[in-house]
C-alpha positions as CSV (number, residue, x, y, z in Angstrom):
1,X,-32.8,-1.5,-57.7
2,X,-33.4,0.5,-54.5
3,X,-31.0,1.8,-52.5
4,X,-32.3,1.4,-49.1
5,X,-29.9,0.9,-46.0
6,X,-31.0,-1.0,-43.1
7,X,-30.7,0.8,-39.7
8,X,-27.9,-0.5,-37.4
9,X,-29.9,-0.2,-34.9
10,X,-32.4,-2.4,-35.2
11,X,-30.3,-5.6,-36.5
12,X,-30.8,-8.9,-34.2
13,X,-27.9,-8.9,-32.5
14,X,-28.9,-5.4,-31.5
15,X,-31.9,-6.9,-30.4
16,X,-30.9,-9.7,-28.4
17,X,-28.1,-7.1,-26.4
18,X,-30.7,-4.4,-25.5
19,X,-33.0,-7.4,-24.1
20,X,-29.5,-8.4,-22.6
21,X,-29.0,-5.3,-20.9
22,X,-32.0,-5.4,-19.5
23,X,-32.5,-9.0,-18.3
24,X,-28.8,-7.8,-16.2
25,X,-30.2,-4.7,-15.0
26,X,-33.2,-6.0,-13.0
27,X,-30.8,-8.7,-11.6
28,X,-28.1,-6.4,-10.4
29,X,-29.0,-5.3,-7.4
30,X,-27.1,-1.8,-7.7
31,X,-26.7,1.0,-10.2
32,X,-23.6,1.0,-11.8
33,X,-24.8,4.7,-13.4
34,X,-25.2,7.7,-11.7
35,X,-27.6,9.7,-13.6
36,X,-27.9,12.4,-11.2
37,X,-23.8,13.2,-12.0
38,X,-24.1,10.9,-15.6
39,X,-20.7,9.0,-14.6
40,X,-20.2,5.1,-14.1
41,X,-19.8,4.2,-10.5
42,X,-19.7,1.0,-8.3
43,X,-17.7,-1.6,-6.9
44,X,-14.6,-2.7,-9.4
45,X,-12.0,-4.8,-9.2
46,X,-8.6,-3.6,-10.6
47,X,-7.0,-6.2,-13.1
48,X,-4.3,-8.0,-10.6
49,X,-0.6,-9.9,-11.8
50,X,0.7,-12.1,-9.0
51,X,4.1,-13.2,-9.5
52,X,6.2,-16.2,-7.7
53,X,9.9,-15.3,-7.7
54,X,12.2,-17.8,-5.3
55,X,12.3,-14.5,-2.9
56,X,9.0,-13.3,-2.6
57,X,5.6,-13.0,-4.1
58,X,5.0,-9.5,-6.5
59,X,1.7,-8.7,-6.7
60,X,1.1,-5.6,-9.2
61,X,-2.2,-4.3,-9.4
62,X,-3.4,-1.5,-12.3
63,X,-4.9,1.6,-10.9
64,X,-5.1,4.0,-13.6
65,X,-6.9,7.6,-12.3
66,X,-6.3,6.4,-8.6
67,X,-4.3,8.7,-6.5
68,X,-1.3,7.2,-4.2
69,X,-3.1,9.2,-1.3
70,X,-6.9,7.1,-1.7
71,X,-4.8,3.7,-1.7
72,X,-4.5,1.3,1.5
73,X,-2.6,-1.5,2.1
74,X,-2.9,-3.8,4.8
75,X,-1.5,-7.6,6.4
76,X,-3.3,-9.4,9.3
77,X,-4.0,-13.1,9.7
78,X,-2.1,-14.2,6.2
79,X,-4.7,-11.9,4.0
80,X,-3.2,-9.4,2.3
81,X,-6.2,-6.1,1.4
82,X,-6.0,-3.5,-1.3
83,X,-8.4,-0.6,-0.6
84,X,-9.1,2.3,-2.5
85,X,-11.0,5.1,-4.2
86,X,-11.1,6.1,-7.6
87,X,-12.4,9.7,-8.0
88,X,-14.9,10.5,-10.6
89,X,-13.2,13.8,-12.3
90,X,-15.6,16.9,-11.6
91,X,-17.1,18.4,-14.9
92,X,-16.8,22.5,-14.7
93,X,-18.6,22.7,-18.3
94,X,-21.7,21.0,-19.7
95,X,-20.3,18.0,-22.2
96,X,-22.2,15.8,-24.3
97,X,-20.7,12.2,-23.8
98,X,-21.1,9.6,-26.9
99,X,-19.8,7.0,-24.8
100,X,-18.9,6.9,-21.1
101,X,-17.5,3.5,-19.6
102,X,-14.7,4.4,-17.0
103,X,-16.3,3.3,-13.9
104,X,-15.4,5.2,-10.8
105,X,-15.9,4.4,-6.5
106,X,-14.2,1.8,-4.2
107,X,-12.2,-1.1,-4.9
108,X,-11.0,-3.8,-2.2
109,X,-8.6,-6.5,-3.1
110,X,-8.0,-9.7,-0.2
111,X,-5.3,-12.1,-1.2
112,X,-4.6,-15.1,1.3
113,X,-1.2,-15.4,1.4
114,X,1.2,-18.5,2.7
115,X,2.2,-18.8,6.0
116,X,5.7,-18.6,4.8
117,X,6.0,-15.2,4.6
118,X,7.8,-12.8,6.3
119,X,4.9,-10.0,7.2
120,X,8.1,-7.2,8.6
121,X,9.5,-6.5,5.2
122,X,6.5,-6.3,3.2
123,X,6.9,-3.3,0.8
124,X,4.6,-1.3,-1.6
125,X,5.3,0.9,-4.6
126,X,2.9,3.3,-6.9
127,X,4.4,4.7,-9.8
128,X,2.2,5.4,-13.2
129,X,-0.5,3.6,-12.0
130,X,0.7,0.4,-10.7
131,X,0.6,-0.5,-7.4
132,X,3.4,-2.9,-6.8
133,X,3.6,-4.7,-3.6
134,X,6.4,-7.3,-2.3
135,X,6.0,-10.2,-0.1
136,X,9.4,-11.7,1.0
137,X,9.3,-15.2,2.0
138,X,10.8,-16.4,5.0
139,X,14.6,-18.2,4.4
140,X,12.7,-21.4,5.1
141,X,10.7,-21.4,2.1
142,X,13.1,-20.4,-0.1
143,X,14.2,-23.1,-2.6
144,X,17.6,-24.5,-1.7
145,X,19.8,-26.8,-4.1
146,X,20.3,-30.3,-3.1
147,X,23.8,-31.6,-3.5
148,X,23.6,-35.3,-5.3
149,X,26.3,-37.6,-4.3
């Protein structure tokens, strides 16, 4: 009996990601890899909860490694925009990386909002990573109980 091992490497799944990967990276038509600085970098789009309350809409949005400071928030025309930056962290030392996947660069967000809002008391809170912003709704639109006779 012989005690060969295949390599992990070349099993067909293997295979048919590597061709994968490829096929995908002659359609994209940006680098998500900077080799120059060997980090991840791009356009992402932060994972996004949006929450109806009868007050308001809550719309929390994870930003893990983003900085308060390289976050924007802005209302005009019913459309609500997230902008930011996350930094890629500068490396003083030479590091060999067995896996690197954190992808850094700008983000934008646009979230149409109803008309039955009230745009003056929109507020927006960052704490541990979580941009949370509030969206009152006007008096108006708020649900209001229906006496039956």
């Amino acid at each position: 009996m012989s005690n060969l091992t295949k390599d992990p490497s070349m099993t067909p799944i293997r295979n048919l990601r590597r061709e994968m990967d490829r096929l995908f990276d002659d359609l994209v038509p940006f680098r998500l890899f900077d080799e120059e600085r060997n980090i991840a970098t791009g356009v992402w789009n932060p994972r996004t909860d949006i929450i109806e309350t009868d007050n308001d809409f809550i719309i929390n949005v994870d930003l893990p490694g983003v900085k308060k400071q390289d976050v924007a928030v802005n209302y005009q025309d019913n459309k609500l925009s997230i902008t930011g930056e996350r930094k890629a962290e500068e490396v003083k030392e030479k590091k060999d990386f067995l896996r690197k996947e954190r992808i850094y660069g700008n983000f934008h967000r646009v979230y149409t909002l109803p008309q039955s809002i009230d745009p003056n008391k929109i507020t927006a809170n960052f704490k541990d990573g979580i941009l949370t912003v509030s969206v009152p709704k006007t008096e108006e639109s708020k649900p209001k109980q229906v006496k039956i006779l």
